[in-house]
C-alpha positions, 0 to 999 in steps of 0.5 A: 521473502527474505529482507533486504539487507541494506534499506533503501535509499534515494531514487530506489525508495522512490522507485519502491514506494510508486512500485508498492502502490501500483501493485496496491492499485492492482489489487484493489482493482482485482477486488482482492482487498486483503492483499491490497491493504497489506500492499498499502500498509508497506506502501504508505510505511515507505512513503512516511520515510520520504522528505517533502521533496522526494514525496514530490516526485511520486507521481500526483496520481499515486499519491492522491490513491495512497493518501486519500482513495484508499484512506476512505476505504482502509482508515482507521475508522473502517471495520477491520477485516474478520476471519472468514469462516469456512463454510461446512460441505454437507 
């Protein structure tokens, strides 16, 4: 995907933020957690550029998943993600 060129701003960087957690969400419930963590990682990064007053207008369920469901699963404190290794076909 080619980047935008101009960032977002205002009620388009809210829109995107609640845009990226939902397809997180989605992700998560389809078990597909590398996407899912790479979908919260831009998620969570947009969501740090939003004043206090935009972060009120995503909607709390979004941001209770964001900040601290997927926080328990994805931290810090979590075991990376290894390569998988390709199991051999006899």
């Amino acid at each position: 995907m080619a980047k935008e060129e101009h960032p977002l701003s205002g009620p388009e960087l809210i829109k995107e933020v609640c845009r990226r957690i939902r397809v997180a969400r989605s992700y998560w419930d389809a078990h597909n957690n590398a996407a899912c963590r790479r979908e919260r990682d831009r998620a969570l990064a947009l969501y740090n550029t939003l004043t206090p007053e935009q972060k009120d207008q995503i909607p709390q369920v979004l941001r209770v998943w964001l900040r601290y469901r997927s926080e328990k699963y994805f931290g810090a404190h979590r075991t990376p993600p290894q390569k998988q290794q390709r199991k051999r076909s006899r």
